[in-house]
Each structure stands twice: as structure tokens, then as C-alpha cells.
NUGU-928478 format. One line per 4 residues: their letters; for each residue z, x, y of N, C-alpha, C. Coordinates in nm, 3 decimals. Atoms other than C-alpha are relative to their C-alpha. Layout:
REM residues N
a) Z:X:Y:Z:X:Y:Z:X:Y; ...
REM end
This chain:
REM residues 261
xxxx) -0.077:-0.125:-0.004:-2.498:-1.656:-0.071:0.011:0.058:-0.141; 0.034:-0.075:0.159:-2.540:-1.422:-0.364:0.140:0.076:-0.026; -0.101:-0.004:0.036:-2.249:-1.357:-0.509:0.063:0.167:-0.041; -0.028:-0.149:0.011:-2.116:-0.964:-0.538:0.138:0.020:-0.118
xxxx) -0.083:0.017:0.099:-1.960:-0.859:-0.902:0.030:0.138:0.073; -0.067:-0.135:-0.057:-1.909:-0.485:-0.769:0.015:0.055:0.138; -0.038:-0.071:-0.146:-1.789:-0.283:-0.426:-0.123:0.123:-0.021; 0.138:-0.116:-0.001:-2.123:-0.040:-0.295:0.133:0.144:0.010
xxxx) -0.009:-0.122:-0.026:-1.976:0.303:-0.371:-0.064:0.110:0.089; 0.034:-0.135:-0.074:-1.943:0.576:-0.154:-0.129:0.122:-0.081; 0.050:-0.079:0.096:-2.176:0.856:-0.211:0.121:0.128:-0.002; -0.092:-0.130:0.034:-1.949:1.160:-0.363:0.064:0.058:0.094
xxxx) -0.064:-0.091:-0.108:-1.738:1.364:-0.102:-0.064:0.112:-0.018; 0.034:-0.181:0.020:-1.904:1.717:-0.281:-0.143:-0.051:-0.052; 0.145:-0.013:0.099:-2.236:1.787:-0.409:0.018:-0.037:-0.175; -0.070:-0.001:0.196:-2.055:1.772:-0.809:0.156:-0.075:0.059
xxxx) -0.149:0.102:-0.047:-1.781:1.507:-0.828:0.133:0.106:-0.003; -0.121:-0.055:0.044:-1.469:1.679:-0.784:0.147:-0.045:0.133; -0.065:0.069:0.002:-1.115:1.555:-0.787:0.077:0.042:0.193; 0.031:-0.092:-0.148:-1.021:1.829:-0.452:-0.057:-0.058:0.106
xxxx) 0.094:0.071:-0.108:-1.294:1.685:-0.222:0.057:-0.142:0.027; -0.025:0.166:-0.046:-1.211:1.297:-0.313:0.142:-0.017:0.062; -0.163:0.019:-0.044:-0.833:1.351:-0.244:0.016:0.063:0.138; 0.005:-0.011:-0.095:-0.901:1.527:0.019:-0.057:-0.089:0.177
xxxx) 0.111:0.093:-0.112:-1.164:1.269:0.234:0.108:-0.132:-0.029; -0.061:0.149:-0.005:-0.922:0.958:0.121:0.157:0.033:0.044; -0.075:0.041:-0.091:-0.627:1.073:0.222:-0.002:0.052:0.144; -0.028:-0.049:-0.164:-0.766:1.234:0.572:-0.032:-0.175:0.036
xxxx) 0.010:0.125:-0.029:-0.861:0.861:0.554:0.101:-0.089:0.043; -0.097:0.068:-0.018:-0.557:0.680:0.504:0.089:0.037:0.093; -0.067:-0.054:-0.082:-0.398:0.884:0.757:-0.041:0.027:0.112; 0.052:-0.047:-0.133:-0.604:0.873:1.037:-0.018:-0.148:0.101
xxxx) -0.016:0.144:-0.066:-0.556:0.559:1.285:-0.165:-0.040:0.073; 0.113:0.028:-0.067:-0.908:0.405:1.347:0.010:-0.062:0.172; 0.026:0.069:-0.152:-0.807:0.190:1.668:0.186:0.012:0.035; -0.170:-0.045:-0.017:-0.497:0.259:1.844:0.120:-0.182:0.028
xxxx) -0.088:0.081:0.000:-0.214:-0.024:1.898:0.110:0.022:0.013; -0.091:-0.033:-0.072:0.054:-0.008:2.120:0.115:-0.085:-0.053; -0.099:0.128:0.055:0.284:-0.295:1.999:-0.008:-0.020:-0.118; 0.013:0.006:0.176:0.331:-0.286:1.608:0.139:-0.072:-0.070
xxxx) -0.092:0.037:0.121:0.654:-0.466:1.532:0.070:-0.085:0.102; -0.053:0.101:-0.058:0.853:-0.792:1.617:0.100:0.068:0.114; -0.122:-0.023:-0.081:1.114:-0.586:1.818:-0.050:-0.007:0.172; 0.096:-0.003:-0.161:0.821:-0.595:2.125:0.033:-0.164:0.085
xxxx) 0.008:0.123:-0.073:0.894:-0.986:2.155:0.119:-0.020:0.020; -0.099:0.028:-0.045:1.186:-1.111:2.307:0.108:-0.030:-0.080; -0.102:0.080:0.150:1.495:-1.141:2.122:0.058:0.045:-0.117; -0.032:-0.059:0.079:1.425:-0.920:1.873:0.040:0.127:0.009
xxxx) -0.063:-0.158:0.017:1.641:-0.626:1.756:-0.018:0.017:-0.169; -0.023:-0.007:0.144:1.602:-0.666:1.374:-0.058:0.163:-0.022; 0.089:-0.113:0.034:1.494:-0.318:1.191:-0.042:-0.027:-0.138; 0.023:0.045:0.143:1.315:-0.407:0.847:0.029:0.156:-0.123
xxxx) 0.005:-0.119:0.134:1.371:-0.134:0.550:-0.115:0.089:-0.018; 0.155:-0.092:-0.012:0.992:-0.039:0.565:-0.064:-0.099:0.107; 0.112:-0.012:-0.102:0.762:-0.051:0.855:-0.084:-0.111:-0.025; 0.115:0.084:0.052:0.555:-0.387:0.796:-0.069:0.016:0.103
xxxx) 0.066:-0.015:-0.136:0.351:-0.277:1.124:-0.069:-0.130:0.025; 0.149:0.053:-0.040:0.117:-0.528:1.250:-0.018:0.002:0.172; 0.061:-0.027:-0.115:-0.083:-0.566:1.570:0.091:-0.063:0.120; -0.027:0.085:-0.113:0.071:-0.747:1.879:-0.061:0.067:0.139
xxxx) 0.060:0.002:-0.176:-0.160:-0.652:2.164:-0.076:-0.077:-0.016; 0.044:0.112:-0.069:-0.300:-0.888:2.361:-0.175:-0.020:-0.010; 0.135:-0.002:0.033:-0.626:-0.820:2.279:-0.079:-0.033:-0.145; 0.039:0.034:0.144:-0.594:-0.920:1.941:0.080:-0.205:-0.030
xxxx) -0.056:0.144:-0.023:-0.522:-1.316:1.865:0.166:-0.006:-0.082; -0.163:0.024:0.066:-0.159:-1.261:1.643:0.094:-0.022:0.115; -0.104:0.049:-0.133:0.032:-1.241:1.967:-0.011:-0.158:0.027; 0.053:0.183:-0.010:-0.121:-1.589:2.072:0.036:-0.065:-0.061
xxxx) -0.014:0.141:0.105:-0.093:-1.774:1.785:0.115:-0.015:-0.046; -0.192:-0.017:0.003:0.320:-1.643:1.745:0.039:-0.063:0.119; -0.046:0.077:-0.103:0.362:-1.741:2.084:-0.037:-0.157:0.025; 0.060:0.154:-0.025:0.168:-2.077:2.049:0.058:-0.089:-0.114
xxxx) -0.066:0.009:0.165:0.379:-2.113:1.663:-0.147:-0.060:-0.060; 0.111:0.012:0.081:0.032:-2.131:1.482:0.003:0.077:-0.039; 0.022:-0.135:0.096:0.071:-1.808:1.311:0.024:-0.067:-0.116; -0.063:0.036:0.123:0.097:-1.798:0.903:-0.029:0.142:-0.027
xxxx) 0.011:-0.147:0.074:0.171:-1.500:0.680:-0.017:-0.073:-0.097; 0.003:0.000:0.121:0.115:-1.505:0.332:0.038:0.145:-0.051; -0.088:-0.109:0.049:0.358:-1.257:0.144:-0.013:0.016:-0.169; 0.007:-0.060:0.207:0.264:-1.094:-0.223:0.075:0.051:-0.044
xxxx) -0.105:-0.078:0.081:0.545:-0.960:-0.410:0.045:0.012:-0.135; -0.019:-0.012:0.112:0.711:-0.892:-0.691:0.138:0.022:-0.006; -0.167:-0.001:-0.014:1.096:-0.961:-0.707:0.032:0.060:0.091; -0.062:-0.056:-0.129:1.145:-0.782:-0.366:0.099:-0.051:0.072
xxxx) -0.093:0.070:-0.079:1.459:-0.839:-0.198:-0.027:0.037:0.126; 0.042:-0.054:-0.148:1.335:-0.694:0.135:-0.099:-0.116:0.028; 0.114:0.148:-0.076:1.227:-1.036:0.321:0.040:0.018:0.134; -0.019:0.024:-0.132:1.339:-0.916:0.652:-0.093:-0.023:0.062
xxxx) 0.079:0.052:-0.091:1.000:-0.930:0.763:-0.089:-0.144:-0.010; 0.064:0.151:-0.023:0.926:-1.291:0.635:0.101:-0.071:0.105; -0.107:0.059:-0.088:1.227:-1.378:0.799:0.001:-0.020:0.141; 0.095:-0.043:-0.101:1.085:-1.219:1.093:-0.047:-0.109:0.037
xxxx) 0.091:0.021:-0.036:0.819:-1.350:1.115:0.035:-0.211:0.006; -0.064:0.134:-0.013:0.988:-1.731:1.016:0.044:-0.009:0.117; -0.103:0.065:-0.109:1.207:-1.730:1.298:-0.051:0.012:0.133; 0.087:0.031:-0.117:0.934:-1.647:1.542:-0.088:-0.109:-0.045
xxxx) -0.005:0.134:-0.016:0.833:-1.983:1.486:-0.163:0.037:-0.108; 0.056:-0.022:0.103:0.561:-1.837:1.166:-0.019:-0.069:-0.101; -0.015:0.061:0.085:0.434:-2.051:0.884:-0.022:0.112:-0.111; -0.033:-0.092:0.115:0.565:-1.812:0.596:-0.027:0.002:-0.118
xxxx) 0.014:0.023:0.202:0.449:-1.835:0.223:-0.003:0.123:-0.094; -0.043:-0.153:0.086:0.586:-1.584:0.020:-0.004:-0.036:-0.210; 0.037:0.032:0.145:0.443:-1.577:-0.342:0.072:0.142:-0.092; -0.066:-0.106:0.052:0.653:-1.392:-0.609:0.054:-0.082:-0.109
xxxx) -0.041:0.086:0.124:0.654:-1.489:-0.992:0.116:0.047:-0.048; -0.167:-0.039:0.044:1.017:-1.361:-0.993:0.089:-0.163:0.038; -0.082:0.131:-0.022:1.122:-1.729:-0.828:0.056:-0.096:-0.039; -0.043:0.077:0.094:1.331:-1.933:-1.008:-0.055:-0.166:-0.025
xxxx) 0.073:0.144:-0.017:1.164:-2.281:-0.898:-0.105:-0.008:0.012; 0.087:-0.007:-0.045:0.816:-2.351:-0.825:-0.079:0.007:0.141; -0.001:0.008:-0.164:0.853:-2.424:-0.449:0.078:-0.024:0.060; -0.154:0.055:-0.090:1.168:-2.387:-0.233:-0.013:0.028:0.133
xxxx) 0.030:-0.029:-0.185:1.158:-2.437:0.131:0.144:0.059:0.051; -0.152:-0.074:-0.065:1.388:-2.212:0.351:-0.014:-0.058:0.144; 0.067:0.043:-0.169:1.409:-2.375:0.729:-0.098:-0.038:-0.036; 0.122:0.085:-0.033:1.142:-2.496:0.895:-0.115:0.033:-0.040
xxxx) 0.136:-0.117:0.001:0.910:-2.195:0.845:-0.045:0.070:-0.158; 0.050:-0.100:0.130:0.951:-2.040:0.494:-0.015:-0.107:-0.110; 0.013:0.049:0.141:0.831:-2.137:0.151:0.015:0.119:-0.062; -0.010:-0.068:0.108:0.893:-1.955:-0.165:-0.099:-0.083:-0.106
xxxx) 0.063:0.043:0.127:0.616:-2.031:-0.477:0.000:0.111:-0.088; -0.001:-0.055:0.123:0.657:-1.906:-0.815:-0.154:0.011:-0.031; 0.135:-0.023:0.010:0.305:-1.782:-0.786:-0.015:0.123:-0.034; 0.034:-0.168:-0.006:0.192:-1.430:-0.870:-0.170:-0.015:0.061
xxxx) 0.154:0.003:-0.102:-0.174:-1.356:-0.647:-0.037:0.100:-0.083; 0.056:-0.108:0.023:-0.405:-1.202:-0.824:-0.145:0.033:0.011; 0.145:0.009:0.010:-0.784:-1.105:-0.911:-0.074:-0.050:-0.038; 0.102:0.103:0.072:-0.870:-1.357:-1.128:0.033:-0.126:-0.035
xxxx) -0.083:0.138:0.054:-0.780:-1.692:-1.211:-0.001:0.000:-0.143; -0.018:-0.008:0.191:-0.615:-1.746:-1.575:-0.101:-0.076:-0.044; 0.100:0.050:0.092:-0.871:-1.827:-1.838:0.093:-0.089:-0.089; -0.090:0.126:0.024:-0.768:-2.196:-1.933:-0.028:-0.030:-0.161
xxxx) -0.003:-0.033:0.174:-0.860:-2.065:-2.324:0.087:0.045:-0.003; -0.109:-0.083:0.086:-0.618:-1.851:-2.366:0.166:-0.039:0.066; -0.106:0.036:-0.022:-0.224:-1.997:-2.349:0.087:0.116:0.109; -0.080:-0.099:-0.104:-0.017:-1.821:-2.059:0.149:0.063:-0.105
xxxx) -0.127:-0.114:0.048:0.218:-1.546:-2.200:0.106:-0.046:-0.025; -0.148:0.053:-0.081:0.522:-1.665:-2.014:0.003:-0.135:-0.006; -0.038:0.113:-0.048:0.642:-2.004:-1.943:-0.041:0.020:0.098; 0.002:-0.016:-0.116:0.655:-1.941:-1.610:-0.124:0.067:0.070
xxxx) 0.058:-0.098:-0.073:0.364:-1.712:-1.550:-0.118:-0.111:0.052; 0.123:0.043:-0.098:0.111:-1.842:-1.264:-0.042:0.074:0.083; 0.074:-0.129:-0.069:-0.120:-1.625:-1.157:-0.164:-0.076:0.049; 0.088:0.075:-0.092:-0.405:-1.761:-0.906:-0.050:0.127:0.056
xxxx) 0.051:-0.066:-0.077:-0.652:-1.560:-0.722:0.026:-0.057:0.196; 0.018:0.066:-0.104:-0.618:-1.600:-0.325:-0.047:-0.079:0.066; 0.103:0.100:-0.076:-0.903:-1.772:-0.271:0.027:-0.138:-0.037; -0.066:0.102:0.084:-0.815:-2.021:-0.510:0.151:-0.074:0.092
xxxx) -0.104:0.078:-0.040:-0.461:-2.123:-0.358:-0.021:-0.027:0.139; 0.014:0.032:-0.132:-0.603:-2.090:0.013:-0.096:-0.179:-0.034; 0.035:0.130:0.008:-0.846:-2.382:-0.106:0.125:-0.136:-0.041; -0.096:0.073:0.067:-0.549:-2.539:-0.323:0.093:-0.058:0.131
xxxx) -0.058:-0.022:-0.108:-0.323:-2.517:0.008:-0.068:-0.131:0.109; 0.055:0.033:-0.129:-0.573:-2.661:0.265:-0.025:0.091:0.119; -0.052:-0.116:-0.130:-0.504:-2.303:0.461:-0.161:0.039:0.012; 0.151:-0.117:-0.051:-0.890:-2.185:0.644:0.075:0.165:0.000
xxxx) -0.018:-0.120:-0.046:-0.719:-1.905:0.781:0.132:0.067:-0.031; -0.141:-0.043:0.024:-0.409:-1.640:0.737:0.007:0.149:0.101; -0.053:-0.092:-0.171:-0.286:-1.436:1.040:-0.001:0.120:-0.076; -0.088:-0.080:0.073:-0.117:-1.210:0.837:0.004:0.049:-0.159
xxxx) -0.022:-0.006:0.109:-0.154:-1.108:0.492:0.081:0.154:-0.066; -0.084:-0.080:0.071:0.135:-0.857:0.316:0.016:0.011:-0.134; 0.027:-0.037:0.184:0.098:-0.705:-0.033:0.087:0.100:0.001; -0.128:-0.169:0.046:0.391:-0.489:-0.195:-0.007:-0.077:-0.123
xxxx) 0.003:0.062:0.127:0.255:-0.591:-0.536:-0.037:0.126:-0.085; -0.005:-0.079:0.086:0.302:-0.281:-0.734:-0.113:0.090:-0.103; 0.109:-0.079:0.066:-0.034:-0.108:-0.806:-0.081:-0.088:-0.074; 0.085:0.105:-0.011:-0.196:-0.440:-0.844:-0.117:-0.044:0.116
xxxx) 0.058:0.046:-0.114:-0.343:-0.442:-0.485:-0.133:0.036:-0.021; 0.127:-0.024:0.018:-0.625:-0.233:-0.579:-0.104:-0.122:-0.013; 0.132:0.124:0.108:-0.833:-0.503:-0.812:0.026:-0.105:0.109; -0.050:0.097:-0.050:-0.661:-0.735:-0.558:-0.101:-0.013:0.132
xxxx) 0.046:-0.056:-0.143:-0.780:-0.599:-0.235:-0.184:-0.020:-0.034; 0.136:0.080:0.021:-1.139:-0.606:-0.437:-0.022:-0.108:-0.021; 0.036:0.153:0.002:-1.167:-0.951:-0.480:0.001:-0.068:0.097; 0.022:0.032:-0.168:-1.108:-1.043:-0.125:-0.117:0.038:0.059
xxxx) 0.141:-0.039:-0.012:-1.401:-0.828:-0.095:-0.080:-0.087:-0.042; 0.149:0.040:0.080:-1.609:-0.933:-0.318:-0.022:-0.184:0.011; 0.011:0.153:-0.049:-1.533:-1.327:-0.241:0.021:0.008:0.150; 0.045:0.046:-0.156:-1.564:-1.304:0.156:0.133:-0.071:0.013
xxxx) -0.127:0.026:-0.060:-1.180:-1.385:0.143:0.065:0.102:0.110; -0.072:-0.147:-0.071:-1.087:-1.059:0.355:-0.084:-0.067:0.153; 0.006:0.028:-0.186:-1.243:-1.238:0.683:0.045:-0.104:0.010; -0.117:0.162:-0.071:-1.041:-1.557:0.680:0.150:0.049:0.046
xxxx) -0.124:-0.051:0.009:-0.760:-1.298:0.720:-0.007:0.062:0.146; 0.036:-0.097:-0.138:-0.659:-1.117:1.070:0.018:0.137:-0.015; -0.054:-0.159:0.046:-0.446:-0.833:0.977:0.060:-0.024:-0.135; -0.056:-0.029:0.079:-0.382:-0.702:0.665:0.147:0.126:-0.008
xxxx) -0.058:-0.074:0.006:-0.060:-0.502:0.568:0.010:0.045:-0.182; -0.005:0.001:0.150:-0.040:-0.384:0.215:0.116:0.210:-0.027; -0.059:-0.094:0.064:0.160:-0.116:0.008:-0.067:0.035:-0.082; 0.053:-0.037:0.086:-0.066:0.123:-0.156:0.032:0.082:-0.068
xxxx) -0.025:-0.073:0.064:-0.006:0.298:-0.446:-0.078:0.080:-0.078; 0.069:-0.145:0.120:-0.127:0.635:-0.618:0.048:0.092:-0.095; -0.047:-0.097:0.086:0.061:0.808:-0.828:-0.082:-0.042:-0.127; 0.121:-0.001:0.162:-0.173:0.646:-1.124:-0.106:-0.110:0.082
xxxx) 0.137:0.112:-0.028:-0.514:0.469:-1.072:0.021:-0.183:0.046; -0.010:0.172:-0.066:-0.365:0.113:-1.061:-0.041:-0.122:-0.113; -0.003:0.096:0.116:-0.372:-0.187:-1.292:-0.135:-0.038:0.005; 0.177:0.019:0.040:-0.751:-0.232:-1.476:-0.100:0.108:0.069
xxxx) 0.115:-0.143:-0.071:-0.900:0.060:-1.241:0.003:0.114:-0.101; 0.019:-0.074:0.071:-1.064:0.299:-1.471:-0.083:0.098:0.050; 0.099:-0.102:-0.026:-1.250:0.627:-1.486:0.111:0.144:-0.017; -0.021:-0.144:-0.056:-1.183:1.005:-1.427:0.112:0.027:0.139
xxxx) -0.048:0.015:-0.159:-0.953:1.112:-1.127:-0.090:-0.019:0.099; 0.090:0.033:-0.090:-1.232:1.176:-0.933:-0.018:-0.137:0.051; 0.075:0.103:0.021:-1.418:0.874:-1.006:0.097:-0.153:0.067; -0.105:0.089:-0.083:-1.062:0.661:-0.918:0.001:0.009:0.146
xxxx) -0.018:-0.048:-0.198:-1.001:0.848:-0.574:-0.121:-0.062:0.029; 0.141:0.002:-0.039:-1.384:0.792:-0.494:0.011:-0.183:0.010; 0.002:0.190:-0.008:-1.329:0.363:-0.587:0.087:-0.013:0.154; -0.086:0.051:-0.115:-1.007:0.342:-0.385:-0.052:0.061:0.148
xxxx) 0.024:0.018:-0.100:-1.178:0.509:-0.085:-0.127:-0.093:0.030; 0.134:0.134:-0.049:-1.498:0.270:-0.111:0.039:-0.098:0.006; -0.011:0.172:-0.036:-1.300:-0.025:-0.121:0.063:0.018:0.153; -0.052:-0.032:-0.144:-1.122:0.109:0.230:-0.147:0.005:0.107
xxxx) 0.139:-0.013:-0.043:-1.468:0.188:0.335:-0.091:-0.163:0.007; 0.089:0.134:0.017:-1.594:-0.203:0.241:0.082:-0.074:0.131; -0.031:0.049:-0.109:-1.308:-0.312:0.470:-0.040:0.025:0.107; 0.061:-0.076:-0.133:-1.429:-0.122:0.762:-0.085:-0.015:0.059
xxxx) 0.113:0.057:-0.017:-1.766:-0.263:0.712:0.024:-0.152:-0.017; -0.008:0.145:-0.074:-1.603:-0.608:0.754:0.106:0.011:0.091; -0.031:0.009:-0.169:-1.491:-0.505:1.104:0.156:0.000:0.014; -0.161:-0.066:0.054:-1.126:-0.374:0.952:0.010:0.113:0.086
xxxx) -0.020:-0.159:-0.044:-0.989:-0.096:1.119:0.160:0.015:0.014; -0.075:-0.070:0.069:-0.721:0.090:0.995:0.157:0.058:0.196; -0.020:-0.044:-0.142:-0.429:0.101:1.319:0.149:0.081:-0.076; -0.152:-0.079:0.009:-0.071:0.212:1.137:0.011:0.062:-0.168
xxxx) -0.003:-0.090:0.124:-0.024:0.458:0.851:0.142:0.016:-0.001; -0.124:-0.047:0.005:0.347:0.497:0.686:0.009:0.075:-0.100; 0.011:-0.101:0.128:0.378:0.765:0.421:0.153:-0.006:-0.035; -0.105:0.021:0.035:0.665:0.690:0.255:0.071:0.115:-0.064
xxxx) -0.016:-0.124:0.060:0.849:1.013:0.177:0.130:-0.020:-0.136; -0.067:-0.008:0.085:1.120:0.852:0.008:-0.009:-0.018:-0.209; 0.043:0.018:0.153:0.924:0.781:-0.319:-0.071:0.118:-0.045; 0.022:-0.150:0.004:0.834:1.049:-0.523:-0.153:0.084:0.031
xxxx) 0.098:-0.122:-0.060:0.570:1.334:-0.396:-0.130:-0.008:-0.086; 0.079:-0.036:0.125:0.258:1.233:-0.688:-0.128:-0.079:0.044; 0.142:0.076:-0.004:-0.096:1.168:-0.667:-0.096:0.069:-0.147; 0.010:0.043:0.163:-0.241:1.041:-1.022:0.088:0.105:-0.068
xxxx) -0.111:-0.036:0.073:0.055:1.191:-1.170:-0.013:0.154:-0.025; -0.053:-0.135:-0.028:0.043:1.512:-1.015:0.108:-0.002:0.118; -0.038:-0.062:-0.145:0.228:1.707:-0.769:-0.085:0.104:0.077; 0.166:-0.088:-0.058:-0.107:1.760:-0.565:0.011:-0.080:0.162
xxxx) 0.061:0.053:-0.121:-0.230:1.752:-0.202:0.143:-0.061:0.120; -0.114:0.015:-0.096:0.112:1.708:-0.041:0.013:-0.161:0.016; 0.005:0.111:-0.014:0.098:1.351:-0.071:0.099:-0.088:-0.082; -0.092:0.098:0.020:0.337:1.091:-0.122:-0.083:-0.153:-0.113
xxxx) 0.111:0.122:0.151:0.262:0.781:-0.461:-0.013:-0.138:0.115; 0.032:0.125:-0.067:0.308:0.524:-0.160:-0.028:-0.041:0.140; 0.043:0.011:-0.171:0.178:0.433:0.186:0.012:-0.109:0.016; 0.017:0.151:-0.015:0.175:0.111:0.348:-0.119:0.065:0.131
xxxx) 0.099:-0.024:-0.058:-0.134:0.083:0.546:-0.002:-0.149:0.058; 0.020:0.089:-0.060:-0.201:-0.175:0.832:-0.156:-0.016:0.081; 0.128:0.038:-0.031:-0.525:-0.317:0.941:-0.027:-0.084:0.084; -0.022:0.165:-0.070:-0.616:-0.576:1.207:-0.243:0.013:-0.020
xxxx) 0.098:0.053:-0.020:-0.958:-0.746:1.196:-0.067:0.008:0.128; 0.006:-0.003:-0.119:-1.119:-0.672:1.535:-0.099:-0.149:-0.015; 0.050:0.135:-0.029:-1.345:-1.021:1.457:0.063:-0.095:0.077; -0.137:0.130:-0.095:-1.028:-1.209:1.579:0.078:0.027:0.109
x) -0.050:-0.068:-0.144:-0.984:-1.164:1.915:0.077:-0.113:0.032
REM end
């Protein structure tokens, strides 16, 4: 298997790159539900009434294996964050009988179990694993690529994967790509952000808009499809640090894998 350092770019939205066209084709993108899904949130299974703060959508029809494997308690999430106090939906997802791992280098310990179902690791997930030349910043800072702690772990597979990691997901979201980690996964949920390009993503506006829709575009071509769009109105109105295109700096975007039936 030959190993992939870059994501195949789209070709251009216009004949001449321009910033108009790309903002226009990525967000009729992010806003347009590829496969529909009737059941998107724990309140469908018995029991539950919880309401979470933001929308973590994911799939629960029957035609997709997350239902199954919640009802059979073989599900796992894996949760990316960044000091977030909004865990209603690990909690969630814990108490429907979920194996939970919520990584967030805000944690005061290295690994604290909550119940039966949750862990907490003082992990931060990222794109690259630290280079074991150069001394870590922090005390505390541990930063692992996914692929890396799924081997570390013993975990093949992850039901569930949730990112609200602060304009990190980009580079993040490529490396799943580009290491063939994005099909050990079923559904993704992630929090994307635009009001600026995103941590290490470089270029032109254009040239940004144009990445972030080819890496949406790479998922798609590993059998991703795009079912719940939330446009978050309460954050402010900016795309790359305008007030352009009527668009909101954050979305959460949900995905299920149709491979995993």
C-alpha cells in the first residue's frame, strides 16, 4: 500500500480561481444532506429525554449498524475536545450502555474512569505524532495521532467519532484520510470551523475554501455521506474573517459510513 502525503484536489469551481465560486460550491456542500436519516439523536431510544446544548446528530436507522451495536452494548465513541464542558452527549451515549473515550489535554490526570462506560485521557488527537527530538512544551502536553492510540488501545474499530477541536479538525480530518483511518470509523460528527483557514492550512482564500472542500470530497469517495448539517447561528456570522456569503464560522457536520451496514 503506497502511502498518500497529499488529498487529490478538486479541480477549481471557476475557470480562474476565485474566492465567490469556492465559497459558494462548499458551502452548497456542507448544507446539502447526501442520504437522508430519519432517527438522528438518542431521544429515538427508549428512555431518553435528554436535550444536548448542540445537535451531536448521528445515524440510528436500522439500516445502518450504530443502532445494533447500542442495542447489543458494543458501540464505542471516541470524543476530541478541548476543555469542553458539554459532555451530555458522552454521557449519552455512556449510559446507553457505549464504550466512551473522551480525549481532552485540559484533564487533570492521565486516565479517569467515570462508571462503567466512560474514560477521560489527558490526550490531545492530532495529525502527527510528537517528534521524540524535540522536548514537549508543556509538562502535560500529549498529543498522538488517531491512528497511533487506536493501535496503542487495541480498538479495530470506532462507531462513533466526535471532534469539537477548535480549527484543528481540518489537518486532523486529513490524516484519517491520508492513513486509511477514516474507514475503521462508522459515523463521523465533527465541528467545523471557518472563520480563518485552520491550524497549519495555508494558501490564498480561494486556495483554502478549494482544500477544505476536497477533503469533504475524499470522504465521499470513501463511501461517507454527509446526512445532518447544523449551522450554528449563535457564533459569529464570518467566513475567513469576513462578513461574506451569509454564513455562519461554525457548523457541525454529521456523516455515517454507508460501508457499515
Amino acid at each position: 500500500q503506497t502511502v498518500r502525503w497529499h488529498i487529490e484536489l478538486q479541480p477549481w469551481a471557476s475557470a480562474t480561481p476565485s474566492l465567490n465560486y469556492e465559497a459558494s460550491r462548499f458551502l452548497k456542500y456542507i448544507s446539502t444532506s447526501q442520504i437522508s436519516c430519519e432517527h438522528t439523536n438518542l431521544n429515538s431510544l427508549k428512555g431518553y429525554s435528554e436535550t444536548a446544548k448542540k445537535p451531536w446528530s448521528i445515524c440510528l436507522d436500522e439500516r445502518f449498524s450504530l443502532i445494533h451495536r447500542i442495542r447489543s452494548k458494543q458501540c464505542r465513541l471516541y470524543s476530541l475536545g478541548l476543555g469542553n464542558d458539554d459532555n451530555q452527549f458522552e454521557l449519552s451515549m455512556a449510559n446507553s450502555g457505549c464504550e466512551v473515550h473522551r480525549f481532552d489535554p485540559s484533564i487533570k490526570s492521565a486516565h479517569i474512569q467515570e462508571g462503567r462506560h466512560l474514560w477521560y485521557h489527558r490526550l490531545s488527537i492530532d495529525w502527527r505524532d510528537p517528534n521524540p527530538a524535540i522536548a514537549p512544551r508543556k509538562l502535560h502536553s500529549n498529543t498522538k495521532k488517531l491512528g497511533t492510540v487506536l493501535n496503542e488501545f487495541g480498538h479495530q474499530k470506532i462507531d462513533v467519532l466526535k471532534a469539537d477541536v477548535e480549527s484543528a479538525e481540518w489537518k486532523i480530518l486529513e490524516n484519517l484520510i491520508l492513513e486509511d483511518v477514516v474507514e475503521q470509523i462508522g459515523q463521523l460528527v465533527f465541528e467545523v470551523h471557518i472563520h480563518w483557514p485552520g491550524f497549519e492550512v495555508s494558501g490564498n482564500d480561494s486556495t483554502v475554501v478549494r482544500y477544505w472542500y476536497s477533503l469533504l470530497r475524499e470522504l465521499e469517495l470513501k463511501d461517507f455521506r454527509l446526512f445532518h448539517t447544523y449551522k450554528d447561528l449563535s457564533k459569529p456570522q464570518m467566513f475567513l474573517k469576513k462578513e461574506a456569503f451569509n454564513a455562519s464560522s461554525c457548523y457541525t457536520l454529521s456523516w455515517v459510513n454507508t460501508r457499515w451496514k
